[in-house]
GUDO-884828 format. One line per 3 residues: their letters; for each residue x, y, z of C-alpha. Coordinates in Angstrom, 1 decimal, decimal comma. Layout:
% residues N
a	X:Y:Z ~ ...
//
This chain:
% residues 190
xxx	108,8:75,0:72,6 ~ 110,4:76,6:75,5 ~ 112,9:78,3:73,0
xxx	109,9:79,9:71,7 ~ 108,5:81,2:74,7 ~ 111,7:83,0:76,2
xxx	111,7:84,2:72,6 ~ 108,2:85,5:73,1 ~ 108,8:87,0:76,5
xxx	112,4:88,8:75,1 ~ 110,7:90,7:72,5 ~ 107,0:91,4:75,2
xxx	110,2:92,7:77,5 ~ 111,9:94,9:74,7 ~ 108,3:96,1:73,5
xxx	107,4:97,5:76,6 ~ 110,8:98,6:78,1 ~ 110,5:100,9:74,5
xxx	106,8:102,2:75,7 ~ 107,8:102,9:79,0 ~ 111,2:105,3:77,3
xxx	108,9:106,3:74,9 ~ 106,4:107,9:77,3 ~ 108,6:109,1:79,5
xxx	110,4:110,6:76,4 ~ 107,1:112,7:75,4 ~ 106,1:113,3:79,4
xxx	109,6:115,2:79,6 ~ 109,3:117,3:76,8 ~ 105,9:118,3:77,6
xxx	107,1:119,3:80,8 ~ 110,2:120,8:79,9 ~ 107,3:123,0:77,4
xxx	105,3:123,8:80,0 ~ 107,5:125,5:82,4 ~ 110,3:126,9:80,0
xxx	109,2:130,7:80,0 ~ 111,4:131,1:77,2 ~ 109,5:129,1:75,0
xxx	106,2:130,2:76,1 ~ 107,1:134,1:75,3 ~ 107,9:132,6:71,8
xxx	104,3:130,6:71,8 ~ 102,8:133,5:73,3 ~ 104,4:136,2:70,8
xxx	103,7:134,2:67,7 ~ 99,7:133,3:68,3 ~ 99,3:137,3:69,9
xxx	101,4:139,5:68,1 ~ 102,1:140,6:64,4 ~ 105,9:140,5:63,2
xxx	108,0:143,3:63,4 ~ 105,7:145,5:65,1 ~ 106,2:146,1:68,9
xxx	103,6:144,0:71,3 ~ 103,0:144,7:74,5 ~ 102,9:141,3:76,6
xxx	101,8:140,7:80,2 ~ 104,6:138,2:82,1 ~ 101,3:137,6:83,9
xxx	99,8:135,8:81,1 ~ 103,0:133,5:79,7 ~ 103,6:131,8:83,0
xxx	102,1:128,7:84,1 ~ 102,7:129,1:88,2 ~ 102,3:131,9:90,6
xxx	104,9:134,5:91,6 ~ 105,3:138,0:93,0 ~ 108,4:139,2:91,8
xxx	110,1:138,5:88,1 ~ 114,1:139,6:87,9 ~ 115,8:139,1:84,3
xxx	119,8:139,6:85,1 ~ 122,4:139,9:82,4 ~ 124,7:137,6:81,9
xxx	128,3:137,5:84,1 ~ 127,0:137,3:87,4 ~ 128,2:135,2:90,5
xxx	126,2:134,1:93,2 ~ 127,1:136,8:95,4 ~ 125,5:139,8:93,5
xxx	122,3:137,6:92,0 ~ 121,4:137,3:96,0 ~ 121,9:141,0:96,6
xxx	119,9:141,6:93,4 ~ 116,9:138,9:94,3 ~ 117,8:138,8:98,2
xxx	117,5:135,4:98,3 ~ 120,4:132,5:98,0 ~ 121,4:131,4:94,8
xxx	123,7:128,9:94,3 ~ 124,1:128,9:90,4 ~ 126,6:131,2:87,8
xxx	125,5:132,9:84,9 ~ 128,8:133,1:83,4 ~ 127,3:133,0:79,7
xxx	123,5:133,2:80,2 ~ 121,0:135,4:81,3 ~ 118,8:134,2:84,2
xxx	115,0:134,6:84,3 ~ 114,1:134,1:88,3 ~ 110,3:134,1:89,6
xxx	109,6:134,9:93,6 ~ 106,8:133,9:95,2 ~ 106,8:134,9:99,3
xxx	110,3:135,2:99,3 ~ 111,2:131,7:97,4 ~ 112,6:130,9:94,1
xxx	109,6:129,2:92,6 ~ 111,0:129,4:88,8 ~ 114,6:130,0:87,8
xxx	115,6:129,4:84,0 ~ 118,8:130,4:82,6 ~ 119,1:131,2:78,9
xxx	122,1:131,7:76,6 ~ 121,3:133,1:72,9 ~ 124,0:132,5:70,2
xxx	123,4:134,5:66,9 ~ 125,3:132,0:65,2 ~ 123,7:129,1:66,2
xxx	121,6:127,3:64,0 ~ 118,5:127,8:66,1 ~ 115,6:128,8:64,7
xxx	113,8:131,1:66,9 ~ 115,7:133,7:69,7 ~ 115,1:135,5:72,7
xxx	116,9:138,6:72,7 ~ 117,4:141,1:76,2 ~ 117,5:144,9:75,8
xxx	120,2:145,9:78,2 ~ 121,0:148,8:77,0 ~ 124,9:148,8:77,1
xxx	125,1:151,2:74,5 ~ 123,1:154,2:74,9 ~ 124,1:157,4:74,8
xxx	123,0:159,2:77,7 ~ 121,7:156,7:79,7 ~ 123,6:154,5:82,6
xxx	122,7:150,7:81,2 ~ 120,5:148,6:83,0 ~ 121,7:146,2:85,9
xxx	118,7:144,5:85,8 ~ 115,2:144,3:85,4 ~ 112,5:143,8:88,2
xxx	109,0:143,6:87,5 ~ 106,2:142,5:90,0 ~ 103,2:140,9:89,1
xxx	101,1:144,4:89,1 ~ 103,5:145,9:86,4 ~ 104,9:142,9:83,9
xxx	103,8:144,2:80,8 ~ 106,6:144,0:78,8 ~ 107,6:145,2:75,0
xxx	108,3:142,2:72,1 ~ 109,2:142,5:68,8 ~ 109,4:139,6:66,6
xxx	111,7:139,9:63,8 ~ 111,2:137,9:61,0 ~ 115,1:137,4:58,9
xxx	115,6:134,4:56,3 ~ 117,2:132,2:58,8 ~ 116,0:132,7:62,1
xxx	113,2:134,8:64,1 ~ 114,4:136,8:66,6 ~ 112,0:138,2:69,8
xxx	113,5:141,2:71,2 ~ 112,4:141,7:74,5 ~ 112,4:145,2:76,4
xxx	111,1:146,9:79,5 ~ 107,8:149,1:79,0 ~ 108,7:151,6:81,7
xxx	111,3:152,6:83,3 ~ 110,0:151,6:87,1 ~ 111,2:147,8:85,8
xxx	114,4:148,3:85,6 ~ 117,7:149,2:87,8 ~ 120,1:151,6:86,2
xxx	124,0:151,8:87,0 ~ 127,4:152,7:86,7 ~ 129,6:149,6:84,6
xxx	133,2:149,8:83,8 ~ 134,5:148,2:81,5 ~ 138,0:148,6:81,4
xxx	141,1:146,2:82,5 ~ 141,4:145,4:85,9 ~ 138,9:147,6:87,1
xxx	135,8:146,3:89,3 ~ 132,3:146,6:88,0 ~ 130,3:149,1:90,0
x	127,0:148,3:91,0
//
């Protein structure tokens, strides 16, 4: 009889221990869903927009928090120039991804960093026009919106394996334009 009831209390102890990793599971992906801006340009893009035609999409409307300033920065960046780009301290690398940063009153209310890989066997990508390669114009540094002026161009691109979302400035006030070298041991000039 006693055999029985440790029996019964082992498997009550197993069942909820599972409920409790189980809900915390689902309350972290919702979360996670929630605040990851990447995934809500995708939501946003797919419900709003038709494919392969250019949309124009309000920042303002995909984020789920309040913030003054948005700054997208290209991957390849130490801490160093992201704080002279956001003036504000950042203690994080971008070696391979591109950063998304939100400022509200001179904090970092939202930073996401996100890394795109053409061969990977995502399904859906975020893609950042940075224009390294055209002629004519310097490329762009980075791009700094503020609240007033987030309207930003998306194109969804519908292939056989993936969906890209190709994501550009509408005007040319969001974005900072410079001088990069490339070559060997030269520095970059910002």
């Amino acid at each position: 009889m006693i055999s029985h009831q440790k029996n019964h209390l082992s498997v009550r102890k197993s069942i909820l221990v599972s409920l409790f990793v189980i809900f915390f599971s689902v309350f972290f992906l919702y979360k996670y869903k929630q605040n990851n801006i990447v995934e809500k340009i995708f939501d946003f893009t797919d419900k709003h927009c038709n494919a392969n035609e250019e949309c124009v999409v309000n920042m303002a409307n995909v984020t789920p928090f309040e913030w003054d300033y948005m700054y997208f920065i290209d991957s390849g960046q130490d801490p160093n120039r992201i704080e002279r780009i956001i003036n504000l301290k950042f203690d994080g690398f971008l070696d391979f991804s591109q950063g998304v940063f939100f400022i509200k009153d001179n904090i970092i209310v939202h930073y996401e960093g996100y890394f795109y890989d053409p061969d990977s066997s995502d399904e859906r990508g975020l893609l950042l026009n940075f224009d390294k390669f055209e002629n004519g114009m310097k490329p762009i540094k980075y791009y700094v919106m503020s609240k007033d002026n987030a309207s930003v161009l998306i194109k969804k691109e519908i292939t056989p394996y993936r969906i890209r979302y190709w994501l550009s400035y509408a005007n040319e006030n969001q974005v900072v334009r410079g001088d990069v070298i490339y070559q060997g041991e030269q520095k970059i000039k910002y």
